[in-house]
Structures are given as C-alpha cells and as structure tokens.
C-alpha positions in Angstrom: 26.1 -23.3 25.9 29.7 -24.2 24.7 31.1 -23.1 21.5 34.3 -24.6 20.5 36.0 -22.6 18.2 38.8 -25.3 17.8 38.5 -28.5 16.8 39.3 -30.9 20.1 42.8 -32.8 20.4 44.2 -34.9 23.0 47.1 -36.2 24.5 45.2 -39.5 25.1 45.9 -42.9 23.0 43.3 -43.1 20.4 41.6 -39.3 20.5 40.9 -37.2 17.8 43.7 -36.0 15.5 46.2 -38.8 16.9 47.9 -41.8 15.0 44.9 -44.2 15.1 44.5 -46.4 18.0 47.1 -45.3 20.3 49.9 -47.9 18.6 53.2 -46.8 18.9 56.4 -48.6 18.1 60.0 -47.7 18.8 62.0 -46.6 15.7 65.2 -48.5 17.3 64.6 -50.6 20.5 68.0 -49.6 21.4 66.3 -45.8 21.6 63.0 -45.9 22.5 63.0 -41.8 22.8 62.0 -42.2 19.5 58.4 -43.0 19.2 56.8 -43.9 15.1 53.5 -44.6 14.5 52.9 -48.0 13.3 50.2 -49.3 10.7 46.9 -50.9 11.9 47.7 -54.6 11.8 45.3 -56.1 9.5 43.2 -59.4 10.9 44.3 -62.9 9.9 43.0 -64.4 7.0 40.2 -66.6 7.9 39.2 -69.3 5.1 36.2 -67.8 3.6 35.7 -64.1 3.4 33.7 -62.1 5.2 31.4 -61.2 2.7 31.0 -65.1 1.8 30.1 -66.0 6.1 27.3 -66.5 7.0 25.3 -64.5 9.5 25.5 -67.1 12.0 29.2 -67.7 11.6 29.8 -63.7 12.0 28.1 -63.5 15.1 28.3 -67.0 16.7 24.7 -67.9 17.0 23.4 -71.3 16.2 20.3 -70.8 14.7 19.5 -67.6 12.0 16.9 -66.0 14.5 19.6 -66.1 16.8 22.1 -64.2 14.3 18.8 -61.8 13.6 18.7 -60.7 17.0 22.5 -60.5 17.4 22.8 -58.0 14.7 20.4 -56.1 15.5 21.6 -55.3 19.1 25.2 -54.7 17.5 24.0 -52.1 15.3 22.2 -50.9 18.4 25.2 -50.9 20.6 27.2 -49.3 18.2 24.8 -46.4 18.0 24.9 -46.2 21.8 28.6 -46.0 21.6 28.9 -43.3 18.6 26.4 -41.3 21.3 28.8 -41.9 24.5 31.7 -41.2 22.6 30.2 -38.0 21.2 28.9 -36.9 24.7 32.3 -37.7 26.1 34.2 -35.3 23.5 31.6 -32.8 24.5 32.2 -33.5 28.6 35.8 -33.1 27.6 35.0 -29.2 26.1 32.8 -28.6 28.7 35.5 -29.7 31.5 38.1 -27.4 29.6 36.2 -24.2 29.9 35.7 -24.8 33.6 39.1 -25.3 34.1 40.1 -22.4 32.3 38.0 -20.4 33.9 39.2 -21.8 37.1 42.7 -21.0 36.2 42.4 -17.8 34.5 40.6 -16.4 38.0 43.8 -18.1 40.0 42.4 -20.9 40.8 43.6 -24.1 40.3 43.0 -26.7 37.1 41.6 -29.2 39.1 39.1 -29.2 42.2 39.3 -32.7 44.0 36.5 -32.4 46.3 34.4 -32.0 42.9 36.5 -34.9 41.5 35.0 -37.0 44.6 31.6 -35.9 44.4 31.7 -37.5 40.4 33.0 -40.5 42.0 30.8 -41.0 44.3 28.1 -40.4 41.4 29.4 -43.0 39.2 30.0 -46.1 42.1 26.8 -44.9 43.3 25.0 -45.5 40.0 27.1 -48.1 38.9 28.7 -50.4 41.9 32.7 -50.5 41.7 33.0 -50.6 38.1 31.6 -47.0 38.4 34.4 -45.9 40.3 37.2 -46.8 37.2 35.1 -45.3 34.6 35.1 -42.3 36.6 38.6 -42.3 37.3 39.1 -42.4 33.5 36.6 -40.1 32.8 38.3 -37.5 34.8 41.6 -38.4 33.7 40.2 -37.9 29.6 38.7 -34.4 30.9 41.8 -33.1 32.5 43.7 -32.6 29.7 46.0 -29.9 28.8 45.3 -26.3 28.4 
C-alpha cells in the first residue's frame, strides 16, 4: 500500500497544482523566457443561453429520447473519466516510489525493458492506439524526484 504523505505535483501541462489547463502565454513575444499564465478563455456567446437550450440542442440529437440517452452516457463517461484520472494520479505515486527506490539502491530512474513490457501490454490490449497511450502514460509517471 502507498501512502503519500505529499500532495502530488507535476511538471506536466494541466496537473495538479499548475496554472489550469497547461495555457501559457509570453509576457513579451520579443522574450519568450518569460512564461505568464493566461486566463481560461471563456466560450463565445451563443444566442440563447445554456440554461434556456434545449436538451436536444445541447447534445445534438434530433429527437428527446435521443438527447435522454446522450446525457445519460455523458454523465457516465465523465464518471469513467474522474475514475481514470484518479487511478492515473495514483499510477503516477506508485511509479515514484519504485523509482525512488530504484535510485536510492543505485539503480537507475528508469528500467526500459519494463517500459517495453507496458507497451507491449497496452498495443496488445488496445491495437496501435495502445502504444501512444502508453508512451504518455510513461512519460506522466516519470516525473521528477
């Protein structure tokens, strides 16, 4: 069992404890060593409020059943993500006390050969596609210690 004792940061676009969704502007495009945060854009305004759409119009269906079903996997797939997300920040703590561990005996941070047995996993499971989620899997679960 893990027990983080910290909460978990990243050098990643978009983690935990980082300026939003990775946006970054330059302070002076003359000097771009100077990286700002910049505010969330907000939407366009579309003629009627969201609140005033209907169901249909929100999700694209044609007919209301249509919209019923629509929402109703949304909510689903947005539960799904909250729960990949979660196990991912939880890979990520997992993959940093192995690594530390690996270091700390003199070992390296990373093991490739292990790296290519996870690959193989995901395009196994998951054709081609596998293989780049994987990559970026890794690549979150590297970090920095």
């Amino acid at each position: 069992m893990v027990v983080l004792l910290e909460p978990l940061t990243s050098d990643f676009p978009g983690a935990p404890g980082r300026y939003g969704p990775g946006r970054l502007a330059f302070a002076d495009r003359a000097d771009p060593g100077h990286l700002i945060p910049t505010p969330r854009e907000e939407p366009p305004a579309m003629t009627a409020t969201t609140s005033e759409q209907t169901a249909a119009e929100k999700t694209g269906a044609h007919t209301p059943e249509a919209a019923d079903v629509i929402n109703g996997a949304r909510e689903r797939i947005d539960t799904l993500d909250d729960r990949i997300i979660g196990l991912i920040q939880e890979r990520v703590a997992v993959s940093a006390v192995v690594q530390e561990a690996r270091i700390s005996s003199g070992g390296r941070r990373v093991n490739l050969s292990r790296e290519m047995e996870i690959l193989g996993r995901y395009r196994e499971a998951l054709g081609k596609p596998g293989t780049s989620l994987a990559m970026t899997l890794l690549e979150l679960c590297r970090g920095r210690i």
